[in-house]
PLY file of the C-alpha trace (Angstrom):
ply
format ascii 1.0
element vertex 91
property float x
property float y
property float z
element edge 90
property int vertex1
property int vertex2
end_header
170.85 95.33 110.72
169.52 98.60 110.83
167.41 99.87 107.79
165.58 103.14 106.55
163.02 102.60 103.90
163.38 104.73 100.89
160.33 105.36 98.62
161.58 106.05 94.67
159.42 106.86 91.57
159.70 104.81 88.52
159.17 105.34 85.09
159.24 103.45 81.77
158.03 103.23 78.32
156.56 99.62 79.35
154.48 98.66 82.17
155.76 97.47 85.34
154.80 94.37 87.05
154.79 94.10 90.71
156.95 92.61 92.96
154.81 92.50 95.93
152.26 89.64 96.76
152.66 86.01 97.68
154.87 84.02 96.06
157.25 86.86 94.47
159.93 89.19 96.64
160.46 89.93 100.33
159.32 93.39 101.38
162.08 93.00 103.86
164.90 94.15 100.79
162.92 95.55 98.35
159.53 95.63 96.50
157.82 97.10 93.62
154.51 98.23 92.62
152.74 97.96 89.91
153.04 101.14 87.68
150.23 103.18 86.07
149.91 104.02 82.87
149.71 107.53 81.84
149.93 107.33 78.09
151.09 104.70 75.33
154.62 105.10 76.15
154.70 106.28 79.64
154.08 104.42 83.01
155.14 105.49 86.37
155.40 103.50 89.82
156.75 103.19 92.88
159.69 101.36 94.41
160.26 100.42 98.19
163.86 100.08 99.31
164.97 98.85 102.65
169.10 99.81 103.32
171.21 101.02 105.73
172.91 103.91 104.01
168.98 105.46 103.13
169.27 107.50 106.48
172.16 109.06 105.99
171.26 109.61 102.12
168.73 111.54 103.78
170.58 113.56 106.20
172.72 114.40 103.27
169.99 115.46 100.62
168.33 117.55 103.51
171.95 119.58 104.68
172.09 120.24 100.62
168.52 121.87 100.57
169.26 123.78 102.77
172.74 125.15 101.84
170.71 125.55 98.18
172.77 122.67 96.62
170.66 119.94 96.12
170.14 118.31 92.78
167.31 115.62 92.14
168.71 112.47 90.94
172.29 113.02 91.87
174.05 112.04 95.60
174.10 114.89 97.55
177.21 113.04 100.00
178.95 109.72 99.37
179.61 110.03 103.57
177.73 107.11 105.00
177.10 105.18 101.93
179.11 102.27 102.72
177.25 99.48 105.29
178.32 98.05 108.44
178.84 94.38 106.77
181.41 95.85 104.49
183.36 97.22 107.65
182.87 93.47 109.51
184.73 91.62 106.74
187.51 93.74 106.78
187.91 92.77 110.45
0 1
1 2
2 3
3 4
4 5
5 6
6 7
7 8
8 9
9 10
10 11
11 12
12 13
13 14
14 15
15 16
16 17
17 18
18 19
19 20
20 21
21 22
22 23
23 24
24 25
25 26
26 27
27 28
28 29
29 30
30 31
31 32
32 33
33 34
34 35
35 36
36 37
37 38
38 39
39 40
40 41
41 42
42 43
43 44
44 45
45 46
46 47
47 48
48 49
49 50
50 51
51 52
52 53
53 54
54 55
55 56
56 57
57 58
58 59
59 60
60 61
61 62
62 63
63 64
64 65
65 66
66 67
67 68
68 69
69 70
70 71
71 72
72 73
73 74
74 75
75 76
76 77
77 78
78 79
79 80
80 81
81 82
82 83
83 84
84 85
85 86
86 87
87 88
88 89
89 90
C-alpha cells in the first residue's frame, strides 16, 4: 500500500502519553508523542499518521488555498478519501 504521512497537532486539558517506543504502537499506522504542557489545563502534541488518502487530502487543502477557500479543521475535498482496499472488496 501506498501511504503519505500526515503530521497533526494535539491538544487537551490532560497530558498525553506517547505512543512511540518499544513495546507500545507501530510507527508504520500511527504514533503519538508525548505532549507538552503549556499551562494547568492545556497540553499540546503531535500526532503521526500514515494513510493513503493523506496525499490527496493534501492536493485538496492546497487547490483550496489557493482559490482562497480553505478552512483549518474542515475537508477541503471528500475526492480521494476512500482507499484502494475498499475498491478490492467490492471486486
Amino acid at each position: 500500500m501506498d501511504a503519505t504521512g500526515k503530521i497533526s497537532m494535539t491538544r487537551s486539558e490532560t497530558p498525553i502519553e506517547s505512543t512511540i517506543g518499544k513495546k507500545k504502537s507501530s510507527l508504520l499506522n500511527w504514533g503519538m508523542a508525548q505532549s507538552v504542557k503549556i499551562t494547568d489545563n492545556l497540553h499540546f502534541g503531535a500526532t503521526l499518521w500514515w494513510n493513503e488518502f493523506h496525499f490527496s487530502q493534501f492536493g485538496f487543502d492546497l487547490i483550496a488555498m489557493m482559490q482562497g477557500a480553505y478552512e483549518v479543521g474542515r475537508l477541503s475535498s471528500f475526492h480521494g478519501m476512500g482507499s484502494s482496499q475498499w475498491e478490492q472488496k467490492q471486486t
